[in-house]
N, CA, C and O atoms as a Tripos MOL2 file, in Angstrom:
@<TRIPOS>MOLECULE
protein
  288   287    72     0     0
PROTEIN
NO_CHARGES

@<TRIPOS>ATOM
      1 N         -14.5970   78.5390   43.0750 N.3       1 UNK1
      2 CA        -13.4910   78.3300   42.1790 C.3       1 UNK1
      3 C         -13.9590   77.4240   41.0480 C.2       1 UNK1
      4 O         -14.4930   76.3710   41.3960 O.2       1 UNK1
      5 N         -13.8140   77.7270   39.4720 N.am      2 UNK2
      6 CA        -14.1420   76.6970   38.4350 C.3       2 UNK2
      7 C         -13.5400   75.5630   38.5480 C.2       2 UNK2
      8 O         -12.5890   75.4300   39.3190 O.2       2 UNK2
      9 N         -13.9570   74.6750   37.8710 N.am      3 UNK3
     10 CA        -13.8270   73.3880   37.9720 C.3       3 UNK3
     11 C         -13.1990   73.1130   36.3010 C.2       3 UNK3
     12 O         -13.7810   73.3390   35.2400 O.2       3 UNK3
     13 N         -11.9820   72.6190   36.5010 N.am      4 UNK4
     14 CA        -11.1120   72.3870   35.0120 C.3       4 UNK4
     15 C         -11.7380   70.6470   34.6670 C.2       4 UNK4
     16 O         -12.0470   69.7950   35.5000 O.2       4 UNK4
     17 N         -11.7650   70.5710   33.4680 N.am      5 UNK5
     18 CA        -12.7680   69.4830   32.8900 C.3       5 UNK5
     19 C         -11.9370   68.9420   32.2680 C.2       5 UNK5
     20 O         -11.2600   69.9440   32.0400 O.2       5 UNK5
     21 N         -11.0710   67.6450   31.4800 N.am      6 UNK6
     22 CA        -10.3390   67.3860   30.5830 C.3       6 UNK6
     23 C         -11.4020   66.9240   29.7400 C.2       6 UNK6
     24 O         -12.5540   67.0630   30.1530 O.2       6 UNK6
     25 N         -11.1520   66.2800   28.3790 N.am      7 UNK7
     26 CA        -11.7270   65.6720   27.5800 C.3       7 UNK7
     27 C         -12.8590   64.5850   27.9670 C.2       7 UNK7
     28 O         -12.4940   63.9180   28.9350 O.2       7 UNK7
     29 N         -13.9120   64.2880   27.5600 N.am      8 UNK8
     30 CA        -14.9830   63.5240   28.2580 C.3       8 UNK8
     31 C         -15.5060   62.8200   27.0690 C.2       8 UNK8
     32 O         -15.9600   63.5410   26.1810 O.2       8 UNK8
     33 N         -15.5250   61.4910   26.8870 N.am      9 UNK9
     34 CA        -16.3540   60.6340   25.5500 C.3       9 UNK9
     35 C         -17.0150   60.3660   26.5500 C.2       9 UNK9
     36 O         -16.6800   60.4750   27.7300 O.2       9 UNK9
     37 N         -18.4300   59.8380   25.9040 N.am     10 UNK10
     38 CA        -19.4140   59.2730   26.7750 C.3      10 UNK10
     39 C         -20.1750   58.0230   25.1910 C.2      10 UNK10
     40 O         -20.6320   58.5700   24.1870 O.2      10 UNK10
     41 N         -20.1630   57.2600   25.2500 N.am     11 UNK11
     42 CA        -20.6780   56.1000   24.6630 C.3      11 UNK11
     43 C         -22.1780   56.2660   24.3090 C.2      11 UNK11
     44 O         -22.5340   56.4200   23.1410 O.2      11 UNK11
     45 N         -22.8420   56.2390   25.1010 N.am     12 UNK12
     46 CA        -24.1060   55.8350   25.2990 C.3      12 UNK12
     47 C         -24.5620   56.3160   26.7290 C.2      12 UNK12
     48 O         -23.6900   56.4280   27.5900 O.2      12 UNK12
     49 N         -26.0030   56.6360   27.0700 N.am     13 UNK13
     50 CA        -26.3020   57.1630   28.0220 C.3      13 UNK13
     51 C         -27.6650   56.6370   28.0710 C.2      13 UNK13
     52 O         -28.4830   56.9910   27.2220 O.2      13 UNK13
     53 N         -27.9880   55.7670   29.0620 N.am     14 UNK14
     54 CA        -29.5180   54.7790   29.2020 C.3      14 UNK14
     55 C         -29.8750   55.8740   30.6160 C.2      14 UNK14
     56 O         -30.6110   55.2300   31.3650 O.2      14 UNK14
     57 N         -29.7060   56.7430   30.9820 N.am     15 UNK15
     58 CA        -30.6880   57.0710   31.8040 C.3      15 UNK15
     59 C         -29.9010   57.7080   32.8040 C.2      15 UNK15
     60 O         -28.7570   57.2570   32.8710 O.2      15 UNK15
     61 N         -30.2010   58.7090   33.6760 N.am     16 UNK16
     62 CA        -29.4990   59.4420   34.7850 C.3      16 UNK16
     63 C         -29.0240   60.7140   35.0510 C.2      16 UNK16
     64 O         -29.0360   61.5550   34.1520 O.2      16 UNK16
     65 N         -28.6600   60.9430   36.0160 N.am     17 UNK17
     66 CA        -27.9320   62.5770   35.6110 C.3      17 UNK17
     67 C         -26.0930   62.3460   36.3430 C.2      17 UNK17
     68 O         -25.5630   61.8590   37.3420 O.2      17 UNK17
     69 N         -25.6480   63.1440   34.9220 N.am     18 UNK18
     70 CA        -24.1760   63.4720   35.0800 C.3      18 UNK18
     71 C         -23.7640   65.2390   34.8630 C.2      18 UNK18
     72 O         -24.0300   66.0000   33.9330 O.2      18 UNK18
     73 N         -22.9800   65.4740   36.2120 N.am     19 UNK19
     74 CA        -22.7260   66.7410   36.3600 C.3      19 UNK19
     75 C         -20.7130   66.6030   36.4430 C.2      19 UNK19
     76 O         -19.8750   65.8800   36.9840 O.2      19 UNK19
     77 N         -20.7550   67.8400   35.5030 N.am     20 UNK20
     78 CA        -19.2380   68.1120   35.1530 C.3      20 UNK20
     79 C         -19.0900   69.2530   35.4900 C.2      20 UNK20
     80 O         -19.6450   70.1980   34.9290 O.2      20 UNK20
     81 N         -18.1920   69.3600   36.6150 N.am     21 UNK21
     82 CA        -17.8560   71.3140   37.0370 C.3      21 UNK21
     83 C         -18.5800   71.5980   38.5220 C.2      21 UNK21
     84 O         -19.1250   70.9070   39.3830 O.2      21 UNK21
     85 N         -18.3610   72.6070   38.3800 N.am     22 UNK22
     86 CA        -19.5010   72.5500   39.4790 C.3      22 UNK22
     87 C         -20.5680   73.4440   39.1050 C.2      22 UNK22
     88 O         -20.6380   74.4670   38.4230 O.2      22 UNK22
     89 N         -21.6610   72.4890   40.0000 N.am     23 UNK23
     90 CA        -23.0740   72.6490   39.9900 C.3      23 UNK23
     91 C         -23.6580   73.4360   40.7830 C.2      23 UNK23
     92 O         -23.6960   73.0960   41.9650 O.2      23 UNK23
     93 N         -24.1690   74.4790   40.4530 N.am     24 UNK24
     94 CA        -25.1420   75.6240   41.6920 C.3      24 UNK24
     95 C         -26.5500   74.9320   41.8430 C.2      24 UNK24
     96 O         -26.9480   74.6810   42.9800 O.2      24 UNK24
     97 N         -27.1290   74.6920   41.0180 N.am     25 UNK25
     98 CA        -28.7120   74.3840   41.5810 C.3      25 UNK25
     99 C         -28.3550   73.3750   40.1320 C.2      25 UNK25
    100 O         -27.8300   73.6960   39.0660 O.2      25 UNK25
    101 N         -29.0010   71.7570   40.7220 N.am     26 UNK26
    102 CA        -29.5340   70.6590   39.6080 C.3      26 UNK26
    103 C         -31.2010   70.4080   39.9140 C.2      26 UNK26
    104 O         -31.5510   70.0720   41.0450 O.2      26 UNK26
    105 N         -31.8410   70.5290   39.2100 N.am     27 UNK27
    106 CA        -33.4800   70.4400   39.7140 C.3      27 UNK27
    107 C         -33.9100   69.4070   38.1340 C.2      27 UNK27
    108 O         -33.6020   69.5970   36.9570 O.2      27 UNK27
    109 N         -34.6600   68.4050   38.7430 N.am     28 UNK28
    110 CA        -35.3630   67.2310   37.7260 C.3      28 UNK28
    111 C         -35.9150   67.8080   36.6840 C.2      28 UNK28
    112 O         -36.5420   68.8570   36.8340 O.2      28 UNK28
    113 N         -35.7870   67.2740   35.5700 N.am     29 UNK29
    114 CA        -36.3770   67.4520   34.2340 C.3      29 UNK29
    115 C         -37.7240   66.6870   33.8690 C.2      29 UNK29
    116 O         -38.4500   67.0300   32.9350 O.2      29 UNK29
    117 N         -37.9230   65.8280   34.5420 N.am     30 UNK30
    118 CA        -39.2160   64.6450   34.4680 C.3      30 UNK30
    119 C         -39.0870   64.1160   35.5540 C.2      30 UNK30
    120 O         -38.0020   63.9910   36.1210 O.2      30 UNK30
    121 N         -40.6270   63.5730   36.1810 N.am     31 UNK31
    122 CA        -40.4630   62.8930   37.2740 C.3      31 UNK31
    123 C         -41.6510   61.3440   37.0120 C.2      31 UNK31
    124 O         -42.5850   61.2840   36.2120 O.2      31 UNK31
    125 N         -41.3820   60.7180   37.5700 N.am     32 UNK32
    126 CA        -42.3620   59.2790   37.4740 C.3      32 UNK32
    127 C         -42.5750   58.9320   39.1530 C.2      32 UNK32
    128 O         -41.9840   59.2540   40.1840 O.2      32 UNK32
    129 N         -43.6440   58.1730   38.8450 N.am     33 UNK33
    130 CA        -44.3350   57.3140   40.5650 C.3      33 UNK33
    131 C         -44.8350   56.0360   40.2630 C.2      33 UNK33
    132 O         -45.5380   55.7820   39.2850 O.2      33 UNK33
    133 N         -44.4140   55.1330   41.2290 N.am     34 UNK34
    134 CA        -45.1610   53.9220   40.6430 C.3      34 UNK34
    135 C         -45.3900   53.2640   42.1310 C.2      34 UNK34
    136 O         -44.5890   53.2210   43.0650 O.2      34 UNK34
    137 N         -46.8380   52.7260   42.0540 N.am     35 UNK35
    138 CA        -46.6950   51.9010   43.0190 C.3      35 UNK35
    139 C         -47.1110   50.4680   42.4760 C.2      35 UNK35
    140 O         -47.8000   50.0820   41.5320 O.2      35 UNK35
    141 N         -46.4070   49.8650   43.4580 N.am     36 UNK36
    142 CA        -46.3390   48.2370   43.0030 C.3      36 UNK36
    143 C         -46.2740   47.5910   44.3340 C.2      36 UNK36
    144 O         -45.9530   48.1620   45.3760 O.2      36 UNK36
    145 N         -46.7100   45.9600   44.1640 N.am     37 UNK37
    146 CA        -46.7710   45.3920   45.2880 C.3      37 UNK37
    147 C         -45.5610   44.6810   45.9120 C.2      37 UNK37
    148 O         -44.5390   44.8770   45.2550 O.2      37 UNK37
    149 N         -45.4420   44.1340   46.6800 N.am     38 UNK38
    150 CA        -44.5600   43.3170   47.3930 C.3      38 UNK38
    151 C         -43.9380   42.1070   45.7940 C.2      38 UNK38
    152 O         -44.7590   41.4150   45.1920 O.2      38 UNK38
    153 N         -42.5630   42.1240   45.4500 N.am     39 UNK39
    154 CA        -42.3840   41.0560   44.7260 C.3      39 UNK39
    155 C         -42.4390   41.1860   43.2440 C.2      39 UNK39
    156 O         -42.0800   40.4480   42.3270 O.2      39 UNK39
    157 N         -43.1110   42.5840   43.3090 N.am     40 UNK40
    158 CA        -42.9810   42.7110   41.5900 C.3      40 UNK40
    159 C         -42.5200   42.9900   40.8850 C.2      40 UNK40
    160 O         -43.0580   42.8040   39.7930 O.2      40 UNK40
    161 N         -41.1540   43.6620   40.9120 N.am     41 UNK41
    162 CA        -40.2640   43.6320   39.9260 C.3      41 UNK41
    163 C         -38.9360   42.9540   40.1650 C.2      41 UNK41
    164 O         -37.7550   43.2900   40.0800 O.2      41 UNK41
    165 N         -39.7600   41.6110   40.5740 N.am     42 UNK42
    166 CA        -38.2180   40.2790   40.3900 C.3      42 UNK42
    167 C         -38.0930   39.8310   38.9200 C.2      42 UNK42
    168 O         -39.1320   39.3660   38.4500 O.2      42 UNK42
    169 N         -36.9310   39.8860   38.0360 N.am     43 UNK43
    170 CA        -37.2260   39.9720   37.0600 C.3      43 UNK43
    171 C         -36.3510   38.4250   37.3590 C.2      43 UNK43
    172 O         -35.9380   38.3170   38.5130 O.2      43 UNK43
    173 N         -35.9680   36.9310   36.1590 N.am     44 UNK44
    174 CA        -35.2930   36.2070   35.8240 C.3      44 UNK44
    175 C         -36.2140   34.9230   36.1480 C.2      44 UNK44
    176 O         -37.3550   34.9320   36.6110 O.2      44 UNK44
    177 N         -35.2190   33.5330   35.6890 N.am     45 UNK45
    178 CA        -35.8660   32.9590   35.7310 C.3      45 UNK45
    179 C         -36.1300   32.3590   37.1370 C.2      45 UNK45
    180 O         -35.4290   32.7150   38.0840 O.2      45 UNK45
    181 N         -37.2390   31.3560   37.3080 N.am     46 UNK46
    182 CA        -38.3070   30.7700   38.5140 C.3      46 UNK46
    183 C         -37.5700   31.2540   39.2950 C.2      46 UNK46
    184 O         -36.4860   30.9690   39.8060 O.2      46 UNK46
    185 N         -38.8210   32.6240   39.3690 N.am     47 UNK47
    186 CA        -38.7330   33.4110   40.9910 C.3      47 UNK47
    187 C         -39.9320   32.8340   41.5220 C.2      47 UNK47
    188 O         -40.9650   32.5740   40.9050 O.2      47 UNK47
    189 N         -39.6090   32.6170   43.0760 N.am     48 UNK48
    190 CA        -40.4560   32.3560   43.4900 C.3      48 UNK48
    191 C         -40.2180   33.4320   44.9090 C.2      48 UNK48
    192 O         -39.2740   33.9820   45.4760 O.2      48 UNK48
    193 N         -41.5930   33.3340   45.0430 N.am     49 UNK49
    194 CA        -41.9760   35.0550   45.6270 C.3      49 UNK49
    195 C         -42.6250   34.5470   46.9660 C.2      49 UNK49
    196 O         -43.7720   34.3270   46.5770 O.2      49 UNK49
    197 N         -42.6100   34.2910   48.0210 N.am     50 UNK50
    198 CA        -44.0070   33.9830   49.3990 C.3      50 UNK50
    199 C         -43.8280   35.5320   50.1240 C.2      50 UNK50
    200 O         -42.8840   35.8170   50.8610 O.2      50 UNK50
    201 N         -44.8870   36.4240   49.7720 N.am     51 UNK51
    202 CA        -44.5100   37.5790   50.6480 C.3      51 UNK51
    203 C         -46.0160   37.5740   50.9390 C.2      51 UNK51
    204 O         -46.6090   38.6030   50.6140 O.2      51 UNK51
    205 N         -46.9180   36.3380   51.6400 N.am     52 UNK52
    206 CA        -47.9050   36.3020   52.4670 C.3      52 UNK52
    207 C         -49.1350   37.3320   51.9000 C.2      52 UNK52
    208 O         -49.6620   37.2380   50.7910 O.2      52 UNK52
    209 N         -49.4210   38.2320   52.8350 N.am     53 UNK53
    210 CA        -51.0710   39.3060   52.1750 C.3      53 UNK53
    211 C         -50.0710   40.1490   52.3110 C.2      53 UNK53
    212 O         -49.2960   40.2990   53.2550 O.2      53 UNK53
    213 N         -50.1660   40.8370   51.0190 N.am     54 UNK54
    214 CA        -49.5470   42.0770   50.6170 C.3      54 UNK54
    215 C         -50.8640   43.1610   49.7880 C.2      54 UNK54
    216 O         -51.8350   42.9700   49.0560 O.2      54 UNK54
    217 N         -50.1370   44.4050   50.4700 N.am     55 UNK55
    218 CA        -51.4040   45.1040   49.8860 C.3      55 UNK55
    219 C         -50.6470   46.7960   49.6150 C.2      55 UNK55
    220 O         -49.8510   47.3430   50.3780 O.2      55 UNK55
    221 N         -51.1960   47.3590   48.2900 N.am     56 UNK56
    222 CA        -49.9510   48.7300   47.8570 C.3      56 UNK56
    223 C         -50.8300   49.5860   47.9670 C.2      56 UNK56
    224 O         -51.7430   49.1270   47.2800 O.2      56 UNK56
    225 N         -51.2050   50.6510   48.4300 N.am     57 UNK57
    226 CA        -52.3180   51.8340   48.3880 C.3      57 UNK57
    227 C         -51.5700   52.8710   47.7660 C.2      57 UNK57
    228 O         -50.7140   53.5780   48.2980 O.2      57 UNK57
    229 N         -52.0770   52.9010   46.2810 N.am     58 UNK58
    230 CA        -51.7700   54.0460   45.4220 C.3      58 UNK58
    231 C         -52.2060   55.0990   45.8270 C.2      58 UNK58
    232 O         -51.5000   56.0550   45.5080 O.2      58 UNK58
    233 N         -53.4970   55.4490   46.6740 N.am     59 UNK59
    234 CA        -53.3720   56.7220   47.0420 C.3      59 UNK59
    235 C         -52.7310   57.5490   47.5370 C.2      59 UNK59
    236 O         -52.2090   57.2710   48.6170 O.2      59 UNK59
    237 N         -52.4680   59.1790   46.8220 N.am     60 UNK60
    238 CA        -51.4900   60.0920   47.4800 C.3      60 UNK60
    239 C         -52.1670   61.3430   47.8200 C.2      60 UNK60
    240 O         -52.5290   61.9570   46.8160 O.2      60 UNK60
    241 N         -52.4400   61.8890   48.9000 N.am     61 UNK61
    242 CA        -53.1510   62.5290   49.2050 C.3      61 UNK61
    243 C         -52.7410   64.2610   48.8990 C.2      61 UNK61
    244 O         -53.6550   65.0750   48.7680 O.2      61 UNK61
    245 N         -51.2810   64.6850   48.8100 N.am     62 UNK62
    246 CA        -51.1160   65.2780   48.0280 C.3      62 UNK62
    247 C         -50.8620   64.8350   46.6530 C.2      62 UNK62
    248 O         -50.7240   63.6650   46.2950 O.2      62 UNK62
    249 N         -50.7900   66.3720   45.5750 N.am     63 UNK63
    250 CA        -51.2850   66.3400   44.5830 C.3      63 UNK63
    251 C         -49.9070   66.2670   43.4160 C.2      63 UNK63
    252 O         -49.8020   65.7720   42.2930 O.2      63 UNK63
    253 N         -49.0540   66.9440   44.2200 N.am     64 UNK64
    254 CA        -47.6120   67.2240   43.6130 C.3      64 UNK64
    255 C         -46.6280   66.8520   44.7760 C.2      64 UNK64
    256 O         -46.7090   67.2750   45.9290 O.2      64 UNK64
    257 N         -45.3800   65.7120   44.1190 N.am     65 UNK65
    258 CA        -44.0560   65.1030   45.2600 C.3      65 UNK65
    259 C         -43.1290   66.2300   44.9560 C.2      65 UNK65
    260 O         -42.8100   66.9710   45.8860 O.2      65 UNK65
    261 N         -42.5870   66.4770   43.5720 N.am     66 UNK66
    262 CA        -41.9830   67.4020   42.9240 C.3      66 UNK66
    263 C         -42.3380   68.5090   41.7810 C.2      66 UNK66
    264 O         -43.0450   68.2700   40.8020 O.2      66 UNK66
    265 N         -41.8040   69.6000   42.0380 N.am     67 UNK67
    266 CA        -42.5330   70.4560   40.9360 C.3      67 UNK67
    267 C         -41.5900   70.7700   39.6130 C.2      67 UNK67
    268 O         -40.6680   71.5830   39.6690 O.2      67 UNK67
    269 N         -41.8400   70.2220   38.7280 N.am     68 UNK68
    270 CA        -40.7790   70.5350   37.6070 C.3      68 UNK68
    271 C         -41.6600   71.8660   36.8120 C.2      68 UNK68
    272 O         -41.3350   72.0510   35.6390 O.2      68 UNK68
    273 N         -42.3980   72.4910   37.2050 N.am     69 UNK69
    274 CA        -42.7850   73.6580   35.9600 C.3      69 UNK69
    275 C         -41.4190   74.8440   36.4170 C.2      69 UNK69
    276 O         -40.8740   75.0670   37.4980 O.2      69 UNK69
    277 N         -41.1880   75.5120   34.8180 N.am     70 UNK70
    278 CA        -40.1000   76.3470   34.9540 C.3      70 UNK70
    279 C         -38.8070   76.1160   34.7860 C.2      70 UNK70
    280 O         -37.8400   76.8670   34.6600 O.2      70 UNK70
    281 N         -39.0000   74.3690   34.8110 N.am     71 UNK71
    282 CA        -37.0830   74.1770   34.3300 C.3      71 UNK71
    283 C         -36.8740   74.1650   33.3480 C.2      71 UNK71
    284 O         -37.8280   73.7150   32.7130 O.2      71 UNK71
    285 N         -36.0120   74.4540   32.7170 N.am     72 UNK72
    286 CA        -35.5740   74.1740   31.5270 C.3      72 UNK72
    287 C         -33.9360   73.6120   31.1600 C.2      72 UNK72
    288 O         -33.6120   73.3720   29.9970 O.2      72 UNK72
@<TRIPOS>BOND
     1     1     2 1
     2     2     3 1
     3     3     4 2
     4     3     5 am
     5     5     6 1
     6     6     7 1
     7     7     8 2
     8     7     9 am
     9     9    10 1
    10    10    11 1
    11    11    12 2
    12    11    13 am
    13    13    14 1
    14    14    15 1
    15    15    16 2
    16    15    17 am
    17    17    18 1
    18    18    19 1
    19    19    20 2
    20    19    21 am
    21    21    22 1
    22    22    23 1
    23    23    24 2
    24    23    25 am
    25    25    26 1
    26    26    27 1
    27    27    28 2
    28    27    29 am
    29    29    30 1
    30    30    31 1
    31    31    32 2
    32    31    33 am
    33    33    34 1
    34    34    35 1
    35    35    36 2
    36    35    37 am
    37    37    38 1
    38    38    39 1
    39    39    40 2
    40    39    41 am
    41    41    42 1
    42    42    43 1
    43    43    44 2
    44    43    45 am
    45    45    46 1
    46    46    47 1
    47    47    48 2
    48    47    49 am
    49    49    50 1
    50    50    51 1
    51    51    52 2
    52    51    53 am
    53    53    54 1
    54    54    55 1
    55    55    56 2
    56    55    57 am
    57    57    58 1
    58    58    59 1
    59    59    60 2
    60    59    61 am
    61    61    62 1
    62    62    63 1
    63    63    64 2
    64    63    65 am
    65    65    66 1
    66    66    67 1
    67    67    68 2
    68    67    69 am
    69    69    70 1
    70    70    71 1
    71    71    72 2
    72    71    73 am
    73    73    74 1
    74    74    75 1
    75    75    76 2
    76    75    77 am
    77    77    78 1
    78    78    79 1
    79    79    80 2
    80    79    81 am
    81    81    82 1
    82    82    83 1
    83    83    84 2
    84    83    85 am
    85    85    86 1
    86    86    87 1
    87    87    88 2
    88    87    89 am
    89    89    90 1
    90    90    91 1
    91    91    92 2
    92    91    93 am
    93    93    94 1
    94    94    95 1
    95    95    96 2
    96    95    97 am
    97    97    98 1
    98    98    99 1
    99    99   100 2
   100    99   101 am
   101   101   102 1
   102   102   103 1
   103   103   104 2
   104   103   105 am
   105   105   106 1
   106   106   107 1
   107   107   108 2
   108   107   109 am
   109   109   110 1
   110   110   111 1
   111   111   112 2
   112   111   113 am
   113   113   114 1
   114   114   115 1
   115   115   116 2
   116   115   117 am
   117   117   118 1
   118   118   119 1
   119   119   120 2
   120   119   121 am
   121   121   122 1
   122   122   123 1
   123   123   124 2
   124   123   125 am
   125   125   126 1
   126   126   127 1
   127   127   128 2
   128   127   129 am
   129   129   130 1
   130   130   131 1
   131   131   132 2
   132   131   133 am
   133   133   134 1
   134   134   135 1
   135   135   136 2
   136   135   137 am
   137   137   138 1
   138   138   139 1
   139   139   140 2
   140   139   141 am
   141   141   142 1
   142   142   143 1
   143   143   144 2
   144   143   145 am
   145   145   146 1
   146   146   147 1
   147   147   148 2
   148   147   149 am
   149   149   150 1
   150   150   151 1
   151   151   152 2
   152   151   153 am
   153   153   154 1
   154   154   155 1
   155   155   156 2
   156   155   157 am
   157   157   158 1
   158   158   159 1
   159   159   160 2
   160   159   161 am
   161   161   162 1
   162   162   163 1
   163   163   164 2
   164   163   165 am
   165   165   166 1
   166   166   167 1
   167   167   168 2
   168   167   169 am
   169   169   170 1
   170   170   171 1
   171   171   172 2
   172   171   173 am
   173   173   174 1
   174   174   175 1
   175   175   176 2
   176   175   177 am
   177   177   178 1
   178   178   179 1
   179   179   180 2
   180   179   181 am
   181   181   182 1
   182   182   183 1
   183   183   184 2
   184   183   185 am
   185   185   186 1
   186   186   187 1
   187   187   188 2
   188   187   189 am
   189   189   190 1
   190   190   191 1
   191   191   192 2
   192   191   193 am
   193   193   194 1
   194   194   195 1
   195   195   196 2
   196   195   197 am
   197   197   198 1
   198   198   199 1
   199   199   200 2
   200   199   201 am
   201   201   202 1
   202   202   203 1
   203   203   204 2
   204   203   205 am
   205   205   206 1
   206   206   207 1
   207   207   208 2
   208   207   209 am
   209   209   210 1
   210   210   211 1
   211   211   212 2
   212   211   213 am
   213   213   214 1
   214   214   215 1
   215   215   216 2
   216   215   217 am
   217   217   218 1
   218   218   219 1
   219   219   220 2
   220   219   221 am
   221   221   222 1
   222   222   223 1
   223   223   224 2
   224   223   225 am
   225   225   226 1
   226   226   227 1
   227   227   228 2
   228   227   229 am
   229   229   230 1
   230   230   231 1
   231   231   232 2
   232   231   233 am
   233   233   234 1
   234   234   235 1
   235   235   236 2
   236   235   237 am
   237   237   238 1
   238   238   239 1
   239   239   240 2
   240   239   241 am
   241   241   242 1
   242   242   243 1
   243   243   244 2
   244   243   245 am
   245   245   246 1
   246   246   247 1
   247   247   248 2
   248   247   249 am
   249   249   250 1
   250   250   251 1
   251   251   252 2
   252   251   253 am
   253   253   254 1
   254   254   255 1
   255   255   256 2
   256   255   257 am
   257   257   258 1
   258   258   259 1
   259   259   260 2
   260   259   261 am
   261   261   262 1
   262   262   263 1
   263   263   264 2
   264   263   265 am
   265   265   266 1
   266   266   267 1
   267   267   268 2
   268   267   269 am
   269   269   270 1
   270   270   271 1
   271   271   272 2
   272   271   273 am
   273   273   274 1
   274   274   275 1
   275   275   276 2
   276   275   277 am
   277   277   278 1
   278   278   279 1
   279   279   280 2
   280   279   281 am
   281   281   282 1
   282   282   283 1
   283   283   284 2
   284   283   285 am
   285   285   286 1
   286   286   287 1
   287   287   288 2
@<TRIPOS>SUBSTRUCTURE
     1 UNK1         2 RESIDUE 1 A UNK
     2 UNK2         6 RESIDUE 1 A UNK
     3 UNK3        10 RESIDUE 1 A UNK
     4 UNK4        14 RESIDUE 1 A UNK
     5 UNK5        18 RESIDUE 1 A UNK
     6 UNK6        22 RESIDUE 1 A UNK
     7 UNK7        26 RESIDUE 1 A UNK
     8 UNK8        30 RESIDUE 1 A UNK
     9 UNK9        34 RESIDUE 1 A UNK
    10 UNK10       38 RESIDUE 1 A UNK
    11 UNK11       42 RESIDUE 1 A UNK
    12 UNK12       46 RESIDUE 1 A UNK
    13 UNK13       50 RESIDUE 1 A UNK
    14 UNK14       54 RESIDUE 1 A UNK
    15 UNK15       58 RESIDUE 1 A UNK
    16 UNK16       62 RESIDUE 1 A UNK
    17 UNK17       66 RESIDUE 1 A UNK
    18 UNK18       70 RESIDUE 1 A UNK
    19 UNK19       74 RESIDUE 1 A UNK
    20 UNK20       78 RESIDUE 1 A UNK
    21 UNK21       82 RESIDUE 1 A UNK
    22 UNK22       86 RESIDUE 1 A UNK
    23 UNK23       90 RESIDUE 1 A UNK
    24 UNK24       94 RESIDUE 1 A UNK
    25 UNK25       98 RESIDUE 1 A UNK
    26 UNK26      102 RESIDUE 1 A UNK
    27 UNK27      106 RESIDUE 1 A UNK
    28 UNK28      110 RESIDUE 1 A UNK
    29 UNK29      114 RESIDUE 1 A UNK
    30 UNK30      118 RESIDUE 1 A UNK
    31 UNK31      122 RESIDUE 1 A UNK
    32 UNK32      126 RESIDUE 1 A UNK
    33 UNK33      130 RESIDUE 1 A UNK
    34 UNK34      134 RESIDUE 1 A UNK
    35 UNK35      138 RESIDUE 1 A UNK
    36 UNK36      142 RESIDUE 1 A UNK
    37 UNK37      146 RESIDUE 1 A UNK
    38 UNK38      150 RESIDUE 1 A UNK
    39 UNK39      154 RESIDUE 1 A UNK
    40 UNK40      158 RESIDUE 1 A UNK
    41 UNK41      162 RESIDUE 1 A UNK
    42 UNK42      166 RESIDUE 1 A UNK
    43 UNK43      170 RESIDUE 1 A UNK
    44 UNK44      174 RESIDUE 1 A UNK
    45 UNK45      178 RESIDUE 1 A UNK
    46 UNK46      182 RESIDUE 1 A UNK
    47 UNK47      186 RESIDUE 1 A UNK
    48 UNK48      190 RESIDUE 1 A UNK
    49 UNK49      194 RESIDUE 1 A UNK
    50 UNK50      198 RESIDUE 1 A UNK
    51 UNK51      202 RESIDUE 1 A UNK
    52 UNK52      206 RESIDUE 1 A UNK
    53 UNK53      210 RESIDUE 1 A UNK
    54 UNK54      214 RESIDUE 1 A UNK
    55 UNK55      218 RESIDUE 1 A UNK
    56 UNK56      222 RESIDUE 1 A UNK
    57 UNK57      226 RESIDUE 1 A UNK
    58 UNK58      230 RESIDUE 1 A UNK
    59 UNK59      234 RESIDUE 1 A UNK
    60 UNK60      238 RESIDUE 1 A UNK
    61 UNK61      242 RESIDUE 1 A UNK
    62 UNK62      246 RESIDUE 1 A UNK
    63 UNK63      250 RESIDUE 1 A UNK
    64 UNK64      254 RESIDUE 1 A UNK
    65 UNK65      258 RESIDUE 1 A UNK
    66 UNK66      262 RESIDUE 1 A UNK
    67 UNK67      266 RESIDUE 1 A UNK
    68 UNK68      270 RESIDUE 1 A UNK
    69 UNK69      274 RESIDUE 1 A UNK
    70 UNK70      278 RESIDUE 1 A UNK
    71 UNK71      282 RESIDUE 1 A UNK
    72 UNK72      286 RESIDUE 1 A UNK
């Protein structure tokens, strides 16, 4: 059954996905990976961090998490 929509302003849009109606298949447009260690993205002022021996192994042994070829 469609999905009736009223009027929609949207301001500004910093990032995300918004679905109006309904949705059959949503599949990613871009994807990112990051590895980072224990503590590193405390952002403000005097952080103080004790997270002892920390250690991040960027290796990924596969080659692809998600496949975005073909979306559009």
């Amino acid at each position: 059954m469609p999905a009736i929509v009223g009027p929609v302003k949207i301001n500004s849009v910093g990032g995300g996905v918004v679905n109006f109606g309904d949705t059959f298949y949503a599949s990613p447009k871009s994807t990112d990976k990051t590895a980072s260690g224990s503590g590193s993205f405390n952002t403000g002022d005097f952080i103080n961090t004790n997270s002892g021996v920390s250690s991040t192994n960027p290796v990924d042994p596969d080659l692809f998490d998600q496949l975005i070829s073909g979306n559009t």
